[in-house]
py3Dmol code that shows the C-alpha trace and the ligand (Angstrom):
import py3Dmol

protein = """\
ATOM      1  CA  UNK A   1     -20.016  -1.249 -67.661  1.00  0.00           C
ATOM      2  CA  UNK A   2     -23.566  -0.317 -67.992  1.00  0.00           C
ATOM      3  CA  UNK A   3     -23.419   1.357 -71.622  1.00  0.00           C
ATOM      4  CA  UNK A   4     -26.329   3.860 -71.125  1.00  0.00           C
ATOM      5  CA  UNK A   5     -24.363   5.723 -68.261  1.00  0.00           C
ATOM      6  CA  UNK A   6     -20.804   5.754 -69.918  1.00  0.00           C
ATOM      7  CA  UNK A   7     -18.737   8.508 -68.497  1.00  0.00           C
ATOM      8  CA  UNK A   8     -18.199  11.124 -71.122  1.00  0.00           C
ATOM      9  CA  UNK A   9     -14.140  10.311 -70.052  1.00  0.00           C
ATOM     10  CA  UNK A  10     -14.286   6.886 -70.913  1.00  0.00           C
ATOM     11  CA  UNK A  11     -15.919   7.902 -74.612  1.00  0.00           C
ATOM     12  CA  UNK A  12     -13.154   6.146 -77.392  1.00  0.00           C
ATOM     13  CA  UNK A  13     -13.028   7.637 -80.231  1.00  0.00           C
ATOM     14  CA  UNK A  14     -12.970   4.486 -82.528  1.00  0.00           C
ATOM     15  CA  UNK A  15     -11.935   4.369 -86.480  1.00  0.00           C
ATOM     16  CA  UNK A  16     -13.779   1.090 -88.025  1.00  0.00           C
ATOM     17  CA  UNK A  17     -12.563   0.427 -91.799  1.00  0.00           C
ATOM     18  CA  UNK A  18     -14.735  -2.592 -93.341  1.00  0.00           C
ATOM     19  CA  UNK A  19     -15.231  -4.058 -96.636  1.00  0.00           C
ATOM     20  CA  UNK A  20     -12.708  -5.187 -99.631  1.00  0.00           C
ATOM     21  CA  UNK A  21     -10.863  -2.413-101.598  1.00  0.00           C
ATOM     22  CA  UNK A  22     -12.056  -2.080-105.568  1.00  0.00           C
ATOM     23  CA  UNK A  23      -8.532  -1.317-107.266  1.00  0.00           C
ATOM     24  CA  UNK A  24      -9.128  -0.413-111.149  1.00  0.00           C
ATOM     25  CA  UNK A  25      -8.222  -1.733-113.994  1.00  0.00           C
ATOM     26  CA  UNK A  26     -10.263   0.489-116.341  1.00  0.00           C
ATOM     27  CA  UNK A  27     -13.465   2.397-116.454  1.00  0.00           C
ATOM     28  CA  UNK A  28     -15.602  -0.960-115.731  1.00  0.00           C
ATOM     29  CA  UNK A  29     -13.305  -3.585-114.347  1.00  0.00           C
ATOM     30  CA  UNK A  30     -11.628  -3.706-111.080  1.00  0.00           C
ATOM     31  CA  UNK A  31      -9.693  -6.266-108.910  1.00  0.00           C
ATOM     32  CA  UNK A  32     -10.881  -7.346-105.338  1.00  0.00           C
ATOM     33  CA  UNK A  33     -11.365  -9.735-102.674  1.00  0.00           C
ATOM     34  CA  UNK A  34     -14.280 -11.766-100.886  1.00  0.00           C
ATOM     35  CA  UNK A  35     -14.715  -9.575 -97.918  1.00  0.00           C
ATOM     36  CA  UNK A  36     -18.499  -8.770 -97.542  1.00  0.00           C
ATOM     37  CA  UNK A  37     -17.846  -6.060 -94.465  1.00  0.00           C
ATOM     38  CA  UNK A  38     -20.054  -7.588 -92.435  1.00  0.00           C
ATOM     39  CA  UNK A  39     -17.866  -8.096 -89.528  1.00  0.00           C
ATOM     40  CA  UNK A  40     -16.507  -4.205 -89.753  1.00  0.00           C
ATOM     41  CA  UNK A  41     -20.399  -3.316 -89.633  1.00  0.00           C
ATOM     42  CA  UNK A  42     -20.927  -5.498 -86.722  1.00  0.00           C
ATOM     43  CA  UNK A  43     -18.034  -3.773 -84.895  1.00  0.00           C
ATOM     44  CA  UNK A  44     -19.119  -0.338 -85.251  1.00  0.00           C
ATOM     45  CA  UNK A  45     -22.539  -1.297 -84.571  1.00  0.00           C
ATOM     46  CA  UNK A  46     -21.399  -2.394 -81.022  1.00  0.00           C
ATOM     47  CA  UNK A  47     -19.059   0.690 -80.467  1.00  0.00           C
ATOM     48  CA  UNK A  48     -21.955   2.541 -80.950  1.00  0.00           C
ATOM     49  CA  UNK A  49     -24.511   1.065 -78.746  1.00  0.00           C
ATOM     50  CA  UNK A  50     -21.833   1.529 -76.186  1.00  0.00           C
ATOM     51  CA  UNK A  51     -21.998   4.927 -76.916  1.00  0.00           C
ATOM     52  CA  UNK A  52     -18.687   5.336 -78.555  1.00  0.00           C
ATOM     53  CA  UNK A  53     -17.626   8.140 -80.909  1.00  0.00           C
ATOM     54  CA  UNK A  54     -17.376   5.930 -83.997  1.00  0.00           C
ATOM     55  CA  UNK A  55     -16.428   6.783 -87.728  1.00  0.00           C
ATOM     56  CA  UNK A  56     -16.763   3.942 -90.321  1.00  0.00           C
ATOM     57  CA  UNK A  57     -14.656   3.782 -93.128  1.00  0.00           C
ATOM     58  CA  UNK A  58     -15.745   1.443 -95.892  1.00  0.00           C
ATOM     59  CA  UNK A  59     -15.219   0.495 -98.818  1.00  0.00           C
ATOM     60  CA  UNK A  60     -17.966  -0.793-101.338  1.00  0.00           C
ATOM     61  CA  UNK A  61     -20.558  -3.032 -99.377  1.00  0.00           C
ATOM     62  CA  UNK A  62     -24.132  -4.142 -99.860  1.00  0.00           C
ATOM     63  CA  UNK A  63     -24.284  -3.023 -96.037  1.00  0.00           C
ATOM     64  CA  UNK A  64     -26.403   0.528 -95.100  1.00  0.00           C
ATOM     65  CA  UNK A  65     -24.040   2.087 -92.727  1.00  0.00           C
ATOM     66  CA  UNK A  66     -25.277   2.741 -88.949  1.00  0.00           C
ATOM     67  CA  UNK A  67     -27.624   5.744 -88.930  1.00  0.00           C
ATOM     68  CA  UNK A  68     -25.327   7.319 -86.206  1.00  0.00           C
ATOM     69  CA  UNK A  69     -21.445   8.071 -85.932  1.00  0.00           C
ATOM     70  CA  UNK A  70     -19.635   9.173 -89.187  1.00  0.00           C
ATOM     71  CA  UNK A  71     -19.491   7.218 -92.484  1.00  0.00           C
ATOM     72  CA  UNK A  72     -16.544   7.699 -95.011  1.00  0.00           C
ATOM     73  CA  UNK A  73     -16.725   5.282 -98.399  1.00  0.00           C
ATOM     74  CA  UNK A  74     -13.145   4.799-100.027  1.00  0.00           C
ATOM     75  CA  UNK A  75     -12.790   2.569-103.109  1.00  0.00           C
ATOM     76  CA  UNK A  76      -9.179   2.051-103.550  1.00  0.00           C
ATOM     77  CA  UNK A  77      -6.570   1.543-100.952  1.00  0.00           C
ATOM     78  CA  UNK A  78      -4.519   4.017-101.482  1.00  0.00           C
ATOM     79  CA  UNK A  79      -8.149   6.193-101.014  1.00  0.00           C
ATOM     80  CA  UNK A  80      -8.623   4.162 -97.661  1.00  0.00           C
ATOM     81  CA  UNK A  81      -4.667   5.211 -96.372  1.00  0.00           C
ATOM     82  CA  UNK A  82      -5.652   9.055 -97.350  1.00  0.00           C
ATOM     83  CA  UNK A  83      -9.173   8.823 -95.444  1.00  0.00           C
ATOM     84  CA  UNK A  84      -7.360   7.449 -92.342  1.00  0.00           C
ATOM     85  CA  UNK A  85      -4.227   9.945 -92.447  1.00  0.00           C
ATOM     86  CA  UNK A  86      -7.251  12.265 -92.089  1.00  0.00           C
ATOM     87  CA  UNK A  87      -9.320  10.972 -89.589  1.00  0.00           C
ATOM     88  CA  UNK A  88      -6.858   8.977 -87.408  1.00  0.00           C
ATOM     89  CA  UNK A  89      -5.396  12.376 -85.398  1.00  0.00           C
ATOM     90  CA  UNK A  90      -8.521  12.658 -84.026  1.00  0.00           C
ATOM     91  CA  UNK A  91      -8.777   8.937 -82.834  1.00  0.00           C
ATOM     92  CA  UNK A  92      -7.603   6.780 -79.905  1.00  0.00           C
ATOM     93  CA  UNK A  93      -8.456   3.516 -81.240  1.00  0.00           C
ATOM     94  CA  UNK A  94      -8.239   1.848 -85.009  1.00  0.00           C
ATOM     95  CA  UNK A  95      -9.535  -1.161 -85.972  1.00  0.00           C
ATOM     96  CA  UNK A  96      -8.521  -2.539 -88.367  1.00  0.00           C
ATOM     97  CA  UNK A  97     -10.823  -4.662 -90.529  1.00  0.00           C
ATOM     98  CA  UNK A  98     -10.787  -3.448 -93.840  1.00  0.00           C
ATOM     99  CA  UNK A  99      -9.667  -6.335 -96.441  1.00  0.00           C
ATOM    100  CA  UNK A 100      -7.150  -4.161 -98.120  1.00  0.00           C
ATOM    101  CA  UNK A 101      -6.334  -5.485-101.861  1.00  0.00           C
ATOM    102  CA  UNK A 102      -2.447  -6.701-101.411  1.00  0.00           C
ATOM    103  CA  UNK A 103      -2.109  -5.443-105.290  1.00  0.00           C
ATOM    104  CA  UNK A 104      -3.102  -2.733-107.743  1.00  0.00           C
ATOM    105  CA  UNK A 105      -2.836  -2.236-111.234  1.00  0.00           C
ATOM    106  CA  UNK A 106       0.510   0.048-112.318  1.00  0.00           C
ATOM    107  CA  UNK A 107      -1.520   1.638-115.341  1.00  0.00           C
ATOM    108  CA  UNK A 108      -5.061   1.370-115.251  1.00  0.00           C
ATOM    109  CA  UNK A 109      -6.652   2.138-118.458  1.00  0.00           C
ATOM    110  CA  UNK A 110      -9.151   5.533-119.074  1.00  0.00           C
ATOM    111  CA  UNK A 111     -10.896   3.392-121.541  1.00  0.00           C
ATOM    112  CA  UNK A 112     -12.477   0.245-121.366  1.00  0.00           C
ATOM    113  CA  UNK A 113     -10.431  -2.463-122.507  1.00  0.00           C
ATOM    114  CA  UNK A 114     -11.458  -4.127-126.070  1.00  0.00           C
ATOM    115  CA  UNK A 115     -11.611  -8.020-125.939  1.00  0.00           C
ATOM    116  CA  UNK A 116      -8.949  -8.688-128.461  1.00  0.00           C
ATOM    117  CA  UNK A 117      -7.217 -11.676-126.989  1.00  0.00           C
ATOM    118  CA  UNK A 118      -4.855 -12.123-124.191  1.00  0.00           C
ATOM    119  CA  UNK A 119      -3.852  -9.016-122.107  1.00  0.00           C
ATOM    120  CA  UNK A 120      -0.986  -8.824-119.235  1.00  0.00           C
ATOM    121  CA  UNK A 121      -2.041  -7.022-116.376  1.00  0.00           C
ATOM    122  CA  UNK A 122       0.835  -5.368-114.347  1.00  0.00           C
ATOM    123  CA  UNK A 123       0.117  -5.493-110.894  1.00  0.00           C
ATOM    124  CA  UNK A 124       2.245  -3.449-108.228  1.00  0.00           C
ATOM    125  CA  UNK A 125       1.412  -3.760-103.954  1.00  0.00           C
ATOM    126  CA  UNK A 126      -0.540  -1.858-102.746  1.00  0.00           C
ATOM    127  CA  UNK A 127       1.678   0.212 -99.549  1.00  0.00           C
ATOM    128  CA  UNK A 128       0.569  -1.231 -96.042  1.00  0.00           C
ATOM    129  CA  UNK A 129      -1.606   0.847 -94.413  1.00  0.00           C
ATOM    130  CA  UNK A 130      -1.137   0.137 -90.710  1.00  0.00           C
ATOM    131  CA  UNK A 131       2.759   0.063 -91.478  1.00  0.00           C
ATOM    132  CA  UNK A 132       2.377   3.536 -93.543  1.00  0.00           C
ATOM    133  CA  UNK A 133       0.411   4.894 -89.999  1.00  0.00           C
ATOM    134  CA  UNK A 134       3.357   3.637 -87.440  1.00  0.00           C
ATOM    135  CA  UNK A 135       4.010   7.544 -87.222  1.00  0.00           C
ATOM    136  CA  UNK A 136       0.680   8.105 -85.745  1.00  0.00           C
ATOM    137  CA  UNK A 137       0.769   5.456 -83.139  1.00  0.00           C
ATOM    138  CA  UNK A 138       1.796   6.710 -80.260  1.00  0.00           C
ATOM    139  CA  UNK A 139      -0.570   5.911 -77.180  1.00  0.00           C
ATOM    140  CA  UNK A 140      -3.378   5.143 -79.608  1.00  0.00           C
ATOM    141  CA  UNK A 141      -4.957   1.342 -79.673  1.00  0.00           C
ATOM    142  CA  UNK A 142      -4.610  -0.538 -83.287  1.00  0.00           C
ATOM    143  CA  UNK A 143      -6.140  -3.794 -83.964  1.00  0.00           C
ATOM    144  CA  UNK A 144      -6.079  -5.867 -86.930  1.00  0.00           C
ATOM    145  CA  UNK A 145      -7.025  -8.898 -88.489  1.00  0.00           C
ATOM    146  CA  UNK A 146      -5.162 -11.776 -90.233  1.00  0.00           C
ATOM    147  CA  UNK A 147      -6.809 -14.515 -92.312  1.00  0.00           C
ATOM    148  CA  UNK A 148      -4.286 -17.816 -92.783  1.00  0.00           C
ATOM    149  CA  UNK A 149      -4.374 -21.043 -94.407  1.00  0.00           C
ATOM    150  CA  UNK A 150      -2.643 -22.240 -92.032  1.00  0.00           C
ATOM    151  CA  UNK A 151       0.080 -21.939 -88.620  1.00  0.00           C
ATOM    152  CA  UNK A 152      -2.619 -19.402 -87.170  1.00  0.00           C
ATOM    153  CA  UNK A 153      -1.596 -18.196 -83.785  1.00  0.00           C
ATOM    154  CA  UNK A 154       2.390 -18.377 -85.161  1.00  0.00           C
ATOM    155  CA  UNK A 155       1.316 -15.826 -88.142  1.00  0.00           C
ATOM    156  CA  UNK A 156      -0.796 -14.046 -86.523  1.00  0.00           C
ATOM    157  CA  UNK A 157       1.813 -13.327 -83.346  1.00  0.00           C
ATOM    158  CA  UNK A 158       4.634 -12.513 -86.119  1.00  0.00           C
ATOM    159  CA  UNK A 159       2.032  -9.883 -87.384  1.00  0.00           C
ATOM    160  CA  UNK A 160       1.316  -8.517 -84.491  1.00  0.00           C
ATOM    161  CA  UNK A 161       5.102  -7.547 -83.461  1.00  0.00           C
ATOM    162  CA  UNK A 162       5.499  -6.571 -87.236  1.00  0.00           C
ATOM    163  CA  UNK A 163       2.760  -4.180 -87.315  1.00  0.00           C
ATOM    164  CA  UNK A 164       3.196  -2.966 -83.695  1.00  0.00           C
ATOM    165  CA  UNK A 165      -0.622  -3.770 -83.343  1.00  0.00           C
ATOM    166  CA  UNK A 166      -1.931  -4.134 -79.185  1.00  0.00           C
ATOM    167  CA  UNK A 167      -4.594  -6.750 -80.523  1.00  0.00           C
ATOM    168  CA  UNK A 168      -5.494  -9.442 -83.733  1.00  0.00           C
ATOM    169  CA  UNK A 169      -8.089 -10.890 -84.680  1.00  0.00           C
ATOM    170  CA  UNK A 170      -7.078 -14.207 -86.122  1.00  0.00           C
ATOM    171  CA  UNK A 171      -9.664 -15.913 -88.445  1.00  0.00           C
ATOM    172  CA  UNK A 172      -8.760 -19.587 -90.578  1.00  0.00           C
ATOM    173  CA  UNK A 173      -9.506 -19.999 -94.130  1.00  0.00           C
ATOM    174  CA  UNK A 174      -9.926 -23.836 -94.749  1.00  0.00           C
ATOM    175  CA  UNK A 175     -12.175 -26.200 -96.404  1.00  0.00           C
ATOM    176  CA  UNK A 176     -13.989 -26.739 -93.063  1.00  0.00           C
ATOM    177  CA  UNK A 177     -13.764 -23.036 -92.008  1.00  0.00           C
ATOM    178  CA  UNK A 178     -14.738 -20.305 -94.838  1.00  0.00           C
ATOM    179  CA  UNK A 179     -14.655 -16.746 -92.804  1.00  0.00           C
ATOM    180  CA  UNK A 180     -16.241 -15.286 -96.137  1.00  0.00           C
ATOM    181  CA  UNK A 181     -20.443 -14.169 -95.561  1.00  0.00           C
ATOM    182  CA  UNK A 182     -20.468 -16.897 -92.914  1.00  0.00           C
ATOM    183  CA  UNK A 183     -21.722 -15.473 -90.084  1.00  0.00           C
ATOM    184  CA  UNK A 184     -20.467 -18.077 -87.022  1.00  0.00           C
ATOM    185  CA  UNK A 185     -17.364 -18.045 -86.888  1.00  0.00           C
ATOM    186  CA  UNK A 186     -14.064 -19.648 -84.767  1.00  0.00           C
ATOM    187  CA  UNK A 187     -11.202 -17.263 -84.390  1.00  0.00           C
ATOM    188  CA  UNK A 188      -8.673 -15.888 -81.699  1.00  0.00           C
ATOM    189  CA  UNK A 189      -8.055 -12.524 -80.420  1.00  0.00           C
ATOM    190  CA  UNK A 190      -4.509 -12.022 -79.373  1.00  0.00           C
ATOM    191  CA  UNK A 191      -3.033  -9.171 -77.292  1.00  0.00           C
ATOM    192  CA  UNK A 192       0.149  -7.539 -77.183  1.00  0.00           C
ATOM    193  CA  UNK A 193       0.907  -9.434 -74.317  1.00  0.00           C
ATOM    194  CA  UNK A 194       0.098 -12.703 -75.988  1.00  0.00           C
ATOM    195  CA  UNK A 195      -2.824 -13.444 -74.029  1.00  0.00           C
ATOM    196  CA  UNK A 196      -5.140 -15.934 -76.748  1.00  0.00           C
ATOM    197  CA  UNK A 197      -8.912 -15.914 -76.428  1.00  0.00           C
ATOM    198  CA  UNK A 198     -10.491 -18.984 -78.055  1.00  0.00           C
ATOM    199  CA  UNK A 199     -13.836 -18.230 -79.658  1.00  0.00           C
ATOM    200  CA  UNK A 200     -15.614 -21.372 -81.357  1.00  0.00           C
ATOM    201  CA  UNK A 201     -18.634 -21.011 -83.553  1.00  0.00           C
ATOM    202  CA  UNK A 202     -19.981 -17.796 -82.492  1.00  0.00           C
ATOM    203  CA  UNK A 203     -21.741 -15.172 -84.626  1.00  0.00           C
ATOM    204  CA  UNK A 204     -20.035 -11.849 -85.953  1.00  0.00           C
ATOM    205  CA  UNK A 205     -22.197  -9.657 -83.705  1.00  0.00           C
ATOM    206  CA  UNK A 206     -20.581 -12.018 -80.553  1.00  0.00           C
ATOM    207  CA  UNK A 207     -17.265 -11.768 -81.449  1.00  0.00           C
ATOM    208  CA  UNK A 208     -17.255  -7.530 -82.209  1.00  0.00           C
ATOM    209  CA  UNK A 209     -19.250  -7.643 -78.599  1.00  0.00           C
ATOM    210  CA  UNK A 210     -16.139  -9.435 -76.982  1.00  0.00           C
ATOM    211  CA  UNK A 211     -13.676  -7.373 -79.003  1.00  0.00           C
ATOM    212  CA  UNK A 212     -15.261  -4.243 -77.616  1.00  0.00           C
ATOM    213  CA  UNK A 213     -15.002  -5.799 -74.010  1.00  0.00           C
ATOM    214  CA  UNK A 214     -10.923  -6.760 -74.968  1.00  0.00           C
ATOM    215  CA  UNK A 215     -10.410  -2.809 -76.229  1.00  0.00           C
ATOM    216  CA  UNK A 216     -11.962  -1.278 -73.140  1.00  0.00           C
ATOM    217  CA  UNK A 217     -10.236  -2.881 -71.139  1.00  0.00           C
ATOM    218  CA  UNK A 218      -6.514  -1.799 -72.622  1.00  0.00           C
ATOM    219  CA  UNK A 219      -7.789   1.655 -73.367  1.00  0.00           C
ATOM    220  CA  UNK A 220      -9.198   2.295 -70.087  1.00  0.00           C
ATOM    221  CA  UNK A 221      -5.683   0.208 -68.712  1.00  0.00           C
ATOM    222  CA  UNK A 222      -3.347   2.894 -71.014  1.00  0.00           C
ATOM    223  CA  UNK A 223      -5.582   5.562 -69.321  1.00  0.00           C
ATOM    224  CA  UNK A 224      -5.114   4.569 -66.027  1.00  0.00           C
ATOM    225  CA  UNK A 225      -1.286   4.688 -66.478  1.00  0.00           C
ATOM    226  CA  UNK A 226      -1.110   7.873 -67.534  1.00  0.00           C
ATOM    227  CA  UNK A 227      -0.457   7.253 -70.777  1.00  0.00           C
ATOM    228  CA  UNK A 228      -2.331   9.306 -72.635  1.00  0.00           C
TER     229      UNK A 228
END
"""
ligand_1 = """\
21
C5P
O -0.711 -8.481 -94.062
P -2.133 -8.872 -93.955
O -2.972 -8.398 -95.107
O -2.404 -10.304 -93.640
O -2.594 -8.089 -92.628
C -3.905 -7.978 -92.274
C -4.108 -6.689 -91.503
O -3.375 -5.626 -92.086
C -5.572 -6.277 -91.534
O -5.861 -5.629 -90.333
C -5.596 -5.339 -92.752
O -6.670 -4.421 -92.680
C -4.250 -4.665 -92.668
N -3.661 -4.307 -93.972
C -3.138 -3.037 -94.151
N -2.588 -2.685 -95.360
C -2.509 -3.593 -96.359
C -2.997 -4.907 -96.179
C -3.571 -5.227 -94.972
O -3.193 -2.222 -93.227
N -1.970 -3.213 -97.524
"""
view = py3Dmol.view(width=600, height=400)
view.addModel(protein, "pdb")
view.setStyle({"model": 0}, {"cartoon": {"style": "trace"}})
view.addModel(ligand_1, "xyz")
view.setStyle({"model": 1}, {"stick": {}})
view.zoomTo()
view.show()
């Protein structure tokens, strides 16, 4: 599809979370994870060139958002589930890529904690977000991502069915293979019908430009059937 003359009908209106969750533990410390949001950047960078209607939610990044679309910064994840209960009603595709921290603190502290020794942190999960949006489904595309140390494709399929996702993006963590600020990458993108594309050292922005191509084509497919 030639991007400049996109129908205004085939316009998806595309939710993008990126970047790691910052839960607190007090005033100045917080627990995290390695995700740089490059990758969610990348992917609403493309929507947009295609002329998408894109909104970005992100947590903290060293990343300036795109000048167009809608930005929306969240810190914490249960900030990030709030954001999207807000924004997805108005969406027909979410993606996703948001490195959501699996844990949060149970009672952060208002004031800094003194160094007096050893401390136990209590840490609680955090509520899964694209498990907590099942209700809002309905005839709307949702991609995620996985990241495994290992059995890829198996997790990744089992997560797939168990978060009633149409697409996943499945990336390897190994010694060879570190996903984290590295910007070629080798990962799989597997649909609800189990369909595996095999992408081998290609760059982020070649990868969210054949993950665009993959999302047309269902939400234009769901369209055609009347679905929506
Ligand atoms: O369960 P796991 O964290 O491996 O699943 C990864 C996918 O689930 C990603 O798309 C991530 O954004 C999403 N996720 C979520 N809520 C969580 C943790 C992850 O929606 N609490």
């Amino acid at each position: 599809m030639e991007h400049s003359e996109i129908k205004k009908e085939n316009v998806i209106r595309i939710i993008v979370t990126a970047g790691p969750t910052q839960e607190p533990i007090d005033p100045v410390r917080f627990i995290s994870n390695r995700s740089t949001g490059l990758f969610g950047y990348l992917i609403a960078k493309e929507a947009l060139k295609r002329k998408h209607n894109v909104t970005l939610i992100s947590g903290p990044t060293q990343i300036l958002p795109p000048k167009a679309g809608k930005s929306v910064s969240i810190e914490t994840a249960d900030d990030l589930l709030k954001a999207l209960k807000k924004e997805i009603k108005n969406a027909d595709c979410l993606i996703m890529c948001a490195a959501v921290s699996d844990f949060k603190v149970k009672q952060t502290s208002a004031k800094k904690i003194k160094r007096k020794g050893q401390i136990k942190l209590e840490l609680v999960p955090n509520k899964d977000i694209l498990k907590e949006l099942a209700g809002y489904k309905r005839h709307k595309l949702f991609v995620g991502f996985n990241l495994e140390t290992s059995n890829l494709v198996k997790n990744a399929k089992l997560k797939l069915k168990d978060k009633n996702l149409d697409l996943i993006v499945a990336n390897s963590l190994t010694k060879s293979h570190n996903p984290f600020g590295n910007n070629m990458l080798d990962i799989k993108i597997i649909d609800k019908y189990n369909n595996i594309l095999h992408i081998t050292h290609k760059s982020k922005s070649f990868i969210a430009y054949v993950l665009l191509d993959k999302i047309e084509e269902l939400w234009y497919e769901i369209k055609e059937q009347g679905e929506v």
